[in-house]
C-alpha positions in Angstrom: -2.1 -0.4 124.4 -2.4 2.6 121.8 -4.9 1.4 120.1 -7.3 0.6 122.6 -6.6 3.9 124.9 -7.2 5.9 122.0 -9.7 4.3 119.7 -7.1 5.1 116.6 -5.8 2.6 114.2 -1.9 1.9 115.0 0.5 1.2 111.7 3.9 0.3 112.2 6.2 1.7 108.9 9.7 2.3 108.5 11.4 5.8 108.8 12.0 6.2 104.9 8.8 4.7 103.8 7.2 7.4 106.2 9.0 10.2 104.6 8.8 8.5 101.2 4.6 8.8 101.9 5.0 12.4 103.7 6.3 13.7 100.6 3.3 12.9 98.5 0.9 14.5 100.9 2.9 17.0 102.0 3.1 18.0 98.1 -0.3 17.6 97.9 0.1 17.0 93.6 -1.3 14.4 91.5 1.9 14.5 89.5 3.9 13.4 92.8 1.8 10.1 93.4 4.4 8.0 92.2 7.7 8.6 93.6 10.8 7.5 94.6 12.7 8.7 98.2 16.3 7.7 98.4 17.8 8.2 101.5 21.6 8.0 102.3 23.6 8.1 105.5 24.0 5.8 108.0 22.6 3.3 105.8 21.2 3.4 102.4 17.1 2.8 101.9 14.1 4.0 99.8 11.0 4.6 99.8 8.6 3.9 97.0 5.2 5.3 97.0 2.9 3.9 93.6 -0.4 5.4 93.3 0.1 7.5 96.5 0.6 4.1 98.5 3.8 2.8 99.7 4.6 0.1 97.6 6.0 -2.5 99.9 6.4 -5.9 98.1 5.6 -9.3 98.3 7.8 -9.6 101.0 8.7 -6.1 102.4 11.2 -5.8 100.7 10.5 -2.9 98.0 12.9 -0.3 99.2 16.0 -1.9 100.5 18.1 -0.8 97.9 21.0 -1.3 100.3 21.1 -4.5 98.8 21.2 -3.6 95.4 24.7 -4.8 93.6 27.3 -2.4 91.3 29.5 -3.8 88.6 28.6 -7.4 88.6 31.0 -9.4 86.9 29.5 -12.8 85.9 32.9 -14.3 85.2 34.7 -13.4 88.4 32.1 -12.9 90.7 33.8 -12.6 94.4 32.9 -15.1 97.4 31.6 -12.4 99.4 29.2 -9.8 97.8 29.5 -7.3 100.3 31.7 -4.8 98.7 29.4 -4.8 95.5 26.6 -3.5 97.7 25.8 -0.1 97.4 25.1 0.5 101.0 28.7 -0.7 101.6 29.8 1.7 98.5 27.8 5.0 99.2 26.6 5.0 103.8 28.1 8.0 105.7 30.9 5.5 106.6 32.1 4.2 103.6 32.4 7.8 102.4 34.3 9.0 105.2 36.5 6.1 104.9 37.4 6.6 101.2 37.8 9.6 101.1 38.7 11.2 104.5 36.3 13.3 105.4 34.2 13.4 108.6 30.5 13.5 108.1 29.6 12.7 111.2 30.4 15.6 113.5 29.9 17.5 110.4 33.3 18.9 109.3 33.1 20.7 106.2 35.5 19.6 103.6 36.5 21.7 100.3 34.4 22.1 97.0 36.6 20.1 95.4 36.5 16.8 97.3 32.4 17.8 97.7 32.7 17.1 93.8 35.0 14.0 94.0 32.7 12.4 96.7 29.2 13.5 94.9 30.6 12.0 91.2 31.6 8.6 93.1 27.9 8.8 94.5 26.1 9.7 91.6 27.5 7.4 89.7 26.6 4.7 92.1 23.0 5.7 92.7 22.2 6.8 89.1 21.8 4.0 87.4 19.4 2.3 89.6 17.7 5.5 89.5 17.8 5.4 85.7 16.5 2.3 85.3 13.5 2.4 87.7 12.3 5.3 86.1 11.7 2.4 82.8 11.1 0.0 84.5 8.5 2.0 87.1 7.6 5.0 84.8 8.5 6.8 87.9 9.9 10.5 87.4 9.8 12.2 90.7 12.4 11.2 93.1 13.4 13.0 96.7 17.4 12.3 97.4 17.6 13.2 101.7 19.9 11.7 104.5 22.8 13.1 106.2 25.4 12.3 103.4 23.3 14.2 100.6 22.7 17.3 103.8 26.3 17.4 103.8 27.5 17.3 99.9 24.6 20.0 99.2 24.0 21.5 95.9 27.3 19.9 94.8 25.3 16.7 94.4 21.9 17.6 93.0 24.3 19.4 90.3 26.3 16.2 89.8 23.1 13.9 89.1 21.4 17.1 87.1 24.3 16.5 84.5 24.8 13.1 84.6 21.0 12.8 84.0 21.5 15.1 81.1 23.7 13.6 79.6 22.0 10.0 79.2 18.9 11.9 77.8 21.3 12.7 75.1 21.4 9.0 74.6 
């Protein structure tokens, strides 16, 4: 075992918690040692490092934001809360499926739908965003994974406004 052959301590972590924690060292900033890493692609999941540790829960859960739920409606909630799950709103294949694009194999699409796809995003991710950074006091956050690679600038513009514009608030 690795442990033994090498005399080093072995830790087992999740990908996004490791780049969630990579971040704040790689940064090397006491003004990143709380932060926030949300990753979107084939899945959606975070990363939340508090006091330059990964927070990870009372039951590892901290971070699976997948399972966070849009636009409950407590009078006609549906049988099946899969499609209010942001994972199934916002991963790589929801996306391509809405709105016809192939992000996959990496096939650009047009600035326009770039903007369609990063508004139906952002306003998806946002407020989850918006509300940890209360409810946390958390202001630094990373936004990675293959759909944000592939929507670009288009996307940090889209959450710079939108972010903006409930400041105004």
């Amino acid at each position: 075992t690795f442990d033994k052959n090498f005399s080093l301590p072995v830790f087992i972590e999740n990908d996004i918690n490791a780049a969630a924690l990579g971040e704040t060292i790689l940064r090397n900033d006491p003004d990143f040692s709380n932060l926030f890493f949300l990753s979107i692609g084939t899945g959606t999941g975070a990363g939340l490092i508090i006091n330059d540790r990964i927070w990870h829960g009372n039951m590892n859960y901290a971070g699976d934001v997948g399972m966070v739920m849009n636009e409950l409606d407590l009078v006609s909630l549906p049988g099946d809360f899969a499609s209010l799950r942001l994972n199934n709103q916002i991963c790589v294949s929801a996306i391509e499926k809405r709105f016809c694009v192939d992000i996959t194999h990496k096939i650009p699409c047009s600035e326009d739908k770039k903007q369609k796809i990063s508004e139906y995003v952002v306003e998806r991710f946002l407020p989850m965003i918006y509300n940890l950074n209360y409810i946390l006091d958390i202001t630094n956050y990373v936004l990675s994974g293959s759909l944000i690679d592939y929507l670009g600038d288009v996307v940090f513009d889209c959450t710079y406004r939108h972010l903006e514009q409930q400041q105004q608030f």
